[in-house]
C-alpha positions in Angstrom: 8.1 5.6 -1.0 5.0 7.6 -1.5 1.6 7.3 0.6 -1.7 7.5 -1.6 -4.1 9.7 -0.2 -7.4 11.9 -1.3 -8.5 10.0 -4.7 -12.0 10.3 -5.2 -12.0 8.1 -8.4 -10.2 5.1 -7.1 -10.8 5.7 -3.6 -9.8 1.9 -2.1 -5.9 2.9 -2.9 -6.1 5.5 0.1 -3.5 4.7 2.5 -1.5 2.6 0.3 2.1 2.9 0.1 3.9 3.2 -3.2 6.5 3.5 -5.1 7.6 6.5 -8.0 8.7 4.5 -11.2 8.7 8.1 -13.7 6.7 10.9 -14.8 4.2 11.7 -17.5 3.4 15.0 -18.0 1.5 16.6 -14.9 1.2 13.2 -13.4 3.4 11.2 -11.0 3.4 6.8 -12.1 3.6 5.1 -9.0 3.7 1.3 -8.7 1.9 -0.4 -5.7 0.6 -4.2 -5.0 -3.1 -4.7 -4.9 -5.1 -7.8 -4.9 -1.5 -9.9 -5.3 -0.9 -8.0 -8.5 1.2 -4.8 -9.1 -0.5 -2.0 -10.7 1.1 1.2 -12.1 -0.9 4.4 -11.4 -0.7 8.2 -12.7 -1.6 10.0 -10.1 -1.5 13.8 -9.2 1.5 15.2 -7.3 -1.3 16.5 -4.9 -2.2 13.0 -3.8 1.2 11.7 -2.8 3.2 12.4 0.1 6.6 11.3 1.5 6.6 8.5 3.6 10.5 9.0 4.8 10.8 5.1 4.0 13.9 4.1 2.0 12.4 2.0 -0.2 15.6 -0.1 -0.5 16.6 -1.5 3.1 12.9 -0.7 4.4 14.0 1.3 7.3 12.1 4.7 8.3 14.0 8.2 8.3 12.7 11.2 9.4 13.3 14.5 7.8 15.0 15.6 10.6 18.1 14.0 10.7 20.5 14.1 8.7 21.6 11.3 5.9 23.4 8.2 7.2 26.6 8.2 5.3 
Protein backbone atom coordinates (compact mmCIF):
# COMPACT_ATOMS: atom_id res chain seq x y z
CA UNK A 1 0.00 0.00 0.00
CA UNK A 2 0.99 3.46 -0.98
CA UNK A 3 -0.02 6.82 0.88
CA UNK A 4 -1.12 9.85 -1.53
CA UNK A 5 0.49 12.82 -0.66
CA UNK A 6 1.56 16.52 -2.35
CA UNK A 7 -1.05 16.66 -5.46
CA UNK A 8 -1.88 20.06 -6.18
CA UNK A 9 -4.36 19.08 -8.97
CA UNK A 10 -6.56 16.70 -7.05
CA UNK A 11 -5.64 17.83 -3.75
CA UNK A 12 -8.73 16.04 -1.67
CA UNK A 13 -6.75 12.42 -2.31
CA UNK A 14 -3.95 13.66 0.22
CA UNK A 15 -3.67 11.20 2.86
CA UNK A 16 -5.43 8.49 1.18
CA UNK A 17 -4.10 5.10 1.15
CA UNK A 18 -3.77 3.14 -2.05
CA UNK A 19 -3.00 0.53 -3.73
CA UNK A 20 -0.22 -0.07 -7.07
CA UNK A 21 -2.28 -1.95 -9.82
CA UNK A 22 0.82 -1.23 -12.86
CA UNK A 23 2.73 1.32 -14.51
CA UNK A 24 2.43 3.66 -17.46
CA UNK A 25 5.24 5.21 -18.56
CA UNK A 26 6.60 7.84 -15.85
CA UNK A 27 3.55 7.33 -13.91
CA UNK A 28 2.61 4.95 -11.02
CA UNK A 29 -1.71 3.67 -11.44
CA UNK A 30 -2.87 3.27 -8.04
CA UNK A 31 -6.43 2.24 -7.10
CA UNK A 32 -8.05 3.76 -4.05
CA UNK A 33 -11.99 4.07 -2.81
CA UNK A 34 -13.49 7.53 -2.91
CA UNK A 35 -16.96 8.56 -2.50
CA UNK A 36 -18.01 4.51 -2.31
CA UNK A 37 -16.55 4.12 -5.75
CA UNK A 38 -12.95 2.91 -6.71
CA UNK A 39 -10.96 5.12 -8.82
CA UNK A 40 -7.68 4.29 -10.60
CA UNK A 41 -5.16 7.16 -10.61
CA UNK A 42 -1.63 7.82 -12.51
CA UNK A 43 0.14 9.49 -10.24
CA UNK A 44 3.89 10.53 -10.03
CA UNK A 45 6.40 8.27 -8.18
CA UNK A 46 7.15 11.51 -6.18
CA UNK A 47 3.70 11.58 -4.60
CA UNK A 48 3.58 8.11 -3.15
CA UNK A 49 5.24 6.66 -0.32
CA UNK A 50 5.36 3.27 1.47
CA UNK A 51 2.95 2.77 4.03
CA UNK A 52 4.70 -0.70 5.32
CA UNK A 53 1.03 -2.14 5.24
CA UNK A 54 0.65 -5.58 3.62
CA UNK A 55 -2.08 -5.03 1.65
CA UNK A 56 -3.19 -8.70 1.95
CA UNK A 57 -3.70 -9.57 5.80
CA UNK A 58 -3.86 -5.70 6.73
CA UNK A 59 -1.26 -5.92 9.25
CA UNK A 60 1.56 -3.10 9.65
CA UNK A 61 5.44 -3.96 9.15
CA UNK A 62 8.11 -1.72 9.62
CA UNK A 63 11.17 -1.62 7.60
CA UNK A 64 13.09 -2.59 10.26
CA UNK A 65 12.42 -6.06 10.83
CA UNK A 66 12.93 -8.53 8.99
CA UNK A 67 10.25 -10.58 6.79
CA UNK A 68 7.98 -13.00 8.73
CA UNK A 69 8.67 -16.33 7.01
Amino acid sequence: AVLISNLKGAPQFNGTVASVVGFRNDRVEVQLEADGAQKTLALKPENLSETGRKEDTGEFQTREEPPAE
